[in-house]
N, C-alpha and C positions, 0 to 999 in steps of 0.2 A: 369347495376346495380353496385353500388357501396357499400361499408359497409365497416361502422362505429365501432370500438372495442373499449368499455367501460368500466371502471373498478368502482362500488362501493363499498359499504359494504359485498354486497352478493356475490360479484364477478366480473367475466369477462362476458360482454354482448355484442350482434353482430346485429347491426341494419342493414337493407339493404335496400338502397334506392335509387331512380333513381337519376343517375350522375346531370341531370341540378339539382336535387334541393338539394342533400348531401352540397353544401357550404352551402344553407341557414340553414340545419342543424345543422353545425358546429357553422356559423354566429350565431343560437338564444341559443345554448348552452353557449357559453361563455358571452351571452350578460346577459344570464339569472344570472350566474356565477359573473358576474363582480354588478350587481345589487341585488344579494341576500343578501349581507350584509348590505345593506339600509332596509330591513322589519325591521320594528317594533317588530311583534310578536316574543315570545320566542321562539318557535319550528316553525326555518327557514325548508324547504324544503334540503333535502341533494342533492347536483346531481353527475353525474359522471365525472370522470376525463376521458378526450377526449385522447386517449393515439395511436390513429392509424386508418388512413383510406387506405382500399385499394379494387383494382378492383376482384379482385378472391377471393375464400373463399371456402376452403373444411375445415369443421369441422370431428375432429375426435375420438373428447370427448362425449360420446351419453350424457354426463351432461349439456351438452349447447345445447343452438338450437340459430335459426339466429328469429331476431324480427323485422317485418315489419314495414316501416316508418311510416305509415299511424296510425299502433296500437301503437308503443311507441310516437307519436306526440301526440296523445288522450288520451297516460298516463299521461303525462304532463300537457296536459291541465286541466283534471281532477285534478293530485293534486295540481295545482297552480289557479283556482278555489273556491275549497275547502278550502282554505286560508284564516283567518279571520282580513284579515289587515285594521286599518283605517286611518292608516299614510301616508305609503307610497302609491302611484296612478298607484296601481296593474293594473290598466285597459290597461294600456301601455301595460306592459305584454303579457298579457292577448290576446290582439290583435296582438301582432306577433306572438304568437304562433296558436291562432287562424286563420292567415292567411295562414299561411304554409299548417295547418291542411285540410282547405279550399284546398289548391291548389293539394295537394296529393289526397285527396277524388278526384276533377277532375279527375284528372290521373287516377284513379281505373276506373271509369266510361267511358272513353273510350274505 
C-alpha cells in the first residue's frame, strides 16, 4: 500500500492505495489540474495540491484518518459528474477517472 498526502482548503488528507495503481493516481490528478482551467463554468471544482507520497504511514493526529482509493476516486467522480459544463468535453474526464475507479473496484473484489 502506498499513500497519497493532500493538502486543501480543509486541510491535510491521506489517500491509501495499492502501489501499481498510486502513479495512475497521481497521473489523473494533475491531469485533472492541468485541464480545470479550460471549464467553462463559473464554479470550477477545487482539487488538492499533491504535496507527498509515501510507503508507511502512522497517523498520530486522531483529527485525520487515511481515505481509501477506491472511496476518494468515487468522490471525484461524483463531483466532476455533477458538473454542469457544455463547452468543455468533460466526458474525457469523466472517463479516466471512471477507469481508475473501474480498476480499483476490481481490486476490492478480489
Amino acid at each position: 500500500m502506498r499513500y497519497l498526502l493532500l493538502q486543501d482548503e480543509s486541510g491535510l488528507q491521506f489517500v491509501a492505495m495499492p502501489e501499481s495503481h498510486m502513479y495512475q493516481l497521481i497521473a489523473l490528478l494533475k491531469r485533472l489540474d492541468k485541464e480545470i482551467g479550460k471549464l467553462t463554468i463559473p464554479d470550477r471544482p477545487k482539487l488538492p495540491d499533491v504535496l507527498a507520497e509515501c510507503s508507511d504511514l502512522e497517523i498520530l493526529d486522531t483529527a485525520h484518518r487515511i481515505t481509501e482509493g477506491l472511496d476518494y476516486v468515487s468522490q471525484l467522480e461524483q463531483r466532476f459528474a455533477a458538473l454542469k459544463e457544455s463547452e468543455y468535453p468533460l466526458i474525457s474526464l469523466l472517463t479516466e477517472i471512471r477507469a481508475l475507479q473501474a480498476q480499483l473496484e476490481y481490486l476490492n473484489e478480489e
